[in-house]
N, C-alpha and C positions, 0 to 999 in steps of 0.2 A: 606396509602395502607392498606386495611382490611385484615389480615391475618386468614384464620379458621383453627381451632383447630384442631389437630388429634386427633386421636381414636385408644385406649391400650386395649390391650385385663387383662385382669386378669393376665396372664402367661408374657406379655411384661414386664408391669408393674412391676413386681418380680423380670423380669429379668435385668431391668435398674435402679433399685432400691437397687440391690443385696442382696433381701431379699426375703422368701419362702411365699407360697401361704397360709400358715397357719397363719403367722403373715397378709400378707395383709388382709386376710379373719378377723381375731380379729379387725384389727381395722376397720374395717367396721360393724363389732358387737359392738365394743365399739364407733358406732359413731363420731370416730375419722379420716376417710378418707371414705366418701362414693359415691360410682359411682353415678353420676345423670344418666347416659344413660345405653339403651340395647341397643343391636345388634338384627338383624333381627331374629338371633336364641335362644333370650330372656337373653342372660349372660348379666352381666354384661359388661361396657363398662366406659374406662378410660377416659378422656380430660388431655389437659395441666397443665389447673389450678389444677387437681389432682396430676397430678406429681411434680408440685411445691409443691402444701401442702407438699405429702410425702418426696421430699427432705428436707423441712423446719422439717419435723419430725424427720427425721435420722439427721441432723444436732446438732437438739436439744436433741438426743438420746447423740450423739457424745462428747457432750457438758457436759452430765451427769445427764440430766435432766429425770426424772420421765413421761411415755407421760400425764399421768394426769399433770403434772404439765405446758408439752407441750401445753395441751390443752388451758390452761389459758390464756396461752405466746399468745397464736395464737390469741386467745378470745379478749385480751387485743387487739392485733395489730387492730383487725378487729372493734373493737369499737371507738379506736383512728382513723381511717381510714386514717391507713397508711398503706406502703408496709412492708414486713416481714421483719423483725431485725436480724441481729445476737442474739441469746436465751444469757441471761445470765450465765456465767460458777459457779456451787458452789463452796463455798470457801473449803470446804474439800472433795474436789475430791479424793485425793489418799486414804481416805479411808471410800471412798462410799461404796465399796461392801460387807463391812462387817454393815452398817446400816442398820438396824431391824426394825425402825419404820415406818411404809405405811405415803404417803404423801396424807390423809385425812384431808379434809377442813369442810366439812359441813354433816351436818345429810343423804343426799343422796348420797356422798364419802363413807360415811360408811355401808351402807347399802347394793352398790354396791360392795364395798370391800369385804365385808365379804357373800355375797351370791355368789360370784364367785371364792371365797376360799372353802364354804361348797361344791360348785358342782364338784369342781378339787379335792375335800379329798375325798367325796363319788364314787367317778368315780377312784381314785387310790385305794380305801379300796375294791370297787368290784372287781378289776382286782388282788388284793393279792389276795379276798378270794379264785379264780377262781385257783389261784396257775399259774400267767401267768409267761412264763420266760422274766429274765430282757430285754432279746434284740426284744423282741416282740414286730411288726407294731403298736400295741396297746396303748405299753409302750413306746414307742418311742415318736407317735405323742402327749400321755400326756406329755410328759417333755417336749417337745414345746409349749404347750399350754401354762402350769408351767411357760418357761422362758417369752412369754410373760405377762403373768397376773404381774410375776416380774419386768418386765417395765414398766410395766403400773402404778403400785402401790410403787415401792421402786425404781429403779433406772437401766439402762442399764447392761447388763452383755453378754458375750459367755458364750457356755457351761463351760467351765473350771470355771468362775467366777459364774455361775448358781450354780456349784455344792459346792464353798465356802460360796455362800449365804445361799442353802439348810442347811447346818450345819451350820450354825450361826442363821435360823430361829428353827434349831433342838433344842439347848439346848436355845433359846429364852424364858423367861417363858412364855409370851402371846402367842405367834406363836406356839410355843414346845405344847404346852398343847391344841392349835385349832385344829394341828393336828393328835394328839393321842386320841381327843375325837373322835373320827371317826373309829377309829380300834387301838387297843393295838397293839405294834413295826411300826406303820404307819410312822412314821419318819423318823425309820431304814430302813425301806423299796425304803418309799421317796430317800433315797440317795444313794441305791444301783441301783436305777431304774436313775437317775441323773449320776451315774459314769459311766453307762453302754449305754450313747449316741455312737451314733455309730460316729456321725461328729460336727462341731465345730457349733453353731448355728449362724448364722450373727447376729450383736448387732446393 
């Protein structure tokens, strides 16, 4: 029996995912979950096989995995052409949130890495200099962006656990020092802007 696929809006998507439009929007920037279809009114447009991936992604979020490192997992399955696996769990999971080092594999890992840190430092250094206050629409959806860039490149987190990461990438010396090249007290900033989330971010 042929069964056809249905069709998620952006906002379904989110909602049966339990995750915000800002993170589905990132990984579709990061080429990590992207719509093939429009709708007649040009948005985007989900299928099934998008909604497996994206479970296979929070799975592997779940799991403690990096989505770069997701990405691999998946990359691997689809090369071996098999169906999707349970992701491997790492072995020092309880204390993932406080590691510091981005999970960079190869000269375009890094490159991406670190140009999507310059753009989130320069876009937080503008909104200090502006003098925005911490609970600002602005300041908000930066720290969203923030936690995802932080799964993508270190490791799953909620806000609570976003903002133990923030100070532990604060007195980082590599990290600590990326981000204060950008504006002097931008770190201190960084984590006042991180405590001042108004709700828990889905991980």
């Amino acid at each position: 029996m042929h069964v056809t696929s249905r069709s998620y809006s952006a906002r379904e998507m989110a909602h049966f995912a339990h995750c915000s439009l800002t993170q589905l929007e990132y990984l579709s920037e990061i080429e990590l979950l992207v719509p093939q279809h429009r709708g007649t009114s040009g948005q985007h447009r989900y299928d099934d096989l998008d909604l497996l991936r994206l479970q296979q992604i929070r799975i592997g979020r779940a799991r403690g995995l990096a989505l770069e490192e997701i990405r691999r997992w998946l990359a691997a399955d689809a090369r071996d052409g098999c169906s999707p696996r349970v992701p491997p769990r790492p072995a020092a999971l309880g204390s993932l949130y406080l590691e510091t080092e981005a999970k960079v594999e190869t000269p375009a890992d890094q490159h991406a890495f670190s140009s999507e840190a310059d753009l989130l430092y320069l876009a937080l250094a503008a909104r200090h200099r502006e003098g925005a206050a911490l609970e600002a629409p602005a300041l908000q959806r930066w720290a969203e962006r923030h936690c995802c860039h932080i799964n993508r490149w270190f490791c799953p987190c909620d806000a609570q656990q976003h903002l133990a990461f923030g100070r532990a990438m604060a007195v980082h010396p590599l990290h600590g020092a990326n981000i204060e090249r950008h504006g002097d007290t931008l770190a201190g900033f960084m984590l006042r802007v991180l405590a001042a989330q108004r709700r828990p971010l889905p991980a």
